[in-house]
MIVEX-798484 format. One record per residue (C-alpha): residue number from 1; residue in three letters; x, y, z. Coordinates in pm, whole numbers, plus 50000, padded with zeros to 5 digits. Example, Ala and Ser with C-alpha at 12.3 -4.5 7.8 and 13.67 -1.06 7.14 Angstrom:
REM MIVEX-798484
PT   num   residuo       x       y       z
PT     1       ALA   51230   49550   50780
PT     2       SER   51367   49894   50714
This chain:
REM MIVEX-798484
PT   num   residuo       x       y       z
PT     1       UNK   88824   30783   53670
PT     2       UNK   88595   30950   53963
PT     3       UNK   88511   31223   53755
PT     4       UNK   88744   31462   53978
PT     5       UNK   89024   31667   53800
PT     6       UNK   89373   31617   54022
PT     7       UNK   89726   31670   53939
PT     8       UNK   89728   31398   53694
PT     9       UNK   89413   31517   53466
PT    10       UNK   89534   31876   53500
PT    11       UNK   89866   31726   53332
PT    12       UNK   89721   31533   53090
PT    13       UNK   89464   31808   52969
PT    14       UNK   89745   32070   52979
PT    15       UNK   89984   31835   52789
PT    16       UNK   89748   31871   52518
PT    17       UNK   89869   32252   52441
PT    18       UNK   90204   32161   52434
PT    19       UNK   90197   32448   52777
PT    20       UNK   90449   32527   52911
PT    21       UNK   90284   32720   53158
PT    22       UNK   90360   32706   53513
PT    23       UNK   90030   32590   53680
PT    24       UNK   89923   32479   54002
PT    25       UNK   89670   32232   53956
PT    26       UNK   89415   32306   54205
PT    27       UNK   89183   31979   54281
PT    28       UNK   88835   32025   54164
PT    29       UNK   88515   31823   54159
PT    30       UNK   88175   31815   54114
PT    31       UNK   87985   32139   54276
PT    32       UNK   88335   32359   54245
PT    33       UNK   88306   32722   54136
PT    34       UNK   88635   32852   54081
PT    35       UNK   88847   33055   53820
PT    36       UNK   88983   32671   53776
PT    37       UNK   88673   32485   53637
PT    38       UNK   88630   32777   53388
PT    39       UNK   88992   32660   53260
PT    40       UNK   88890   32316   53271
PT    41       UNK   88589   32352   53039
PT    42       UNK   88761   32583   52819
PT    43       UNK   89028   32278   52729
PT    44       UNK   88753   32015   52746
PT    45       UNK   88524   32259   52490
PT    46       UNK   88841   32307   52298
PT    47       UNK   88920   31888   52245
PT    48       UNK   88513   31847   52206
PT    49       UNK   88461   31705   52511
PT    50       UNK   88196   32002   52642
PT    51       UNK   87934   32115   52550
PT    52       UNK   87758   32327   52784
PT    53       UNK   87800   32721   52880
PT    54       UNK   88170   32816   53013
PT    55       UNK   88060   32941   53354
PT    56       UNK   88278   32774   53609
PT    57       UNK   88044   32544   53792
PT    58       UNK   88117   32219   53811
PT    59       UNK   87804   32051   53729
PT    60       UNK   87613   31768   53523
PT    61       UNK   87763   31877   53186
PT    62       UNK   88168   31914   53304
PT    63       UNK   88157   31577   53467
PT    64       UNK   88046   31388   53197
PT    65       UNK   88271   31590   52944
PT    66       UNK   88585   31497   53202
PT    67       UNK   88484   31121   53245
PT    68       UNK   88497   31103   52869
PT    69       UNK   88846   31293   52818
C-alpha cells in the first residue's frame, strides 16, 4: 500500500457497492483536489474509514483512512 488510490483500490472500494457503474478510475494521491477524491472519501466515510470533512483534498486525514481500507 503507498497510500495512492489506482485502478486496483478504485475497484476494490467500488466493489463494495455492488456498482455497476461505469467509472474511470482516475489515479490520485496525496495533495490531489479533484471531483475524484471527494468520491473517494465519500466511500471511505461510508465503510468508516474517514473521518474528516468531505472536501476533496487529498490530505493527512484521506491517506490514513485509505492505508487502513
Amino acid at each position: 500500500m503507498d497510500g495512492s488510490c489506482g485502478p486496483k483500490t478504485w475497484f476494490s472500494l467500488l466493489n463494495l457497492f455492488h456498482s455497476n457503474l461505469v467509472f474511470t478510475a482516475n489515479f490520485v494521491e496525496r495533495g490531489s483536489k479533484k471531483s475524484e477524491v471527494l468520491l473517494l472519501q465519500k466511500l471511505l466515510k461510508f465503510e468508516n474509514f474517514y473521518k474528516g470533512n468531505l472536501d476533496s483534498d487529498f490530505g493527512e486525514q484521506t491517506f490514513l483512512a485509505l492505508k487502513n481500507f
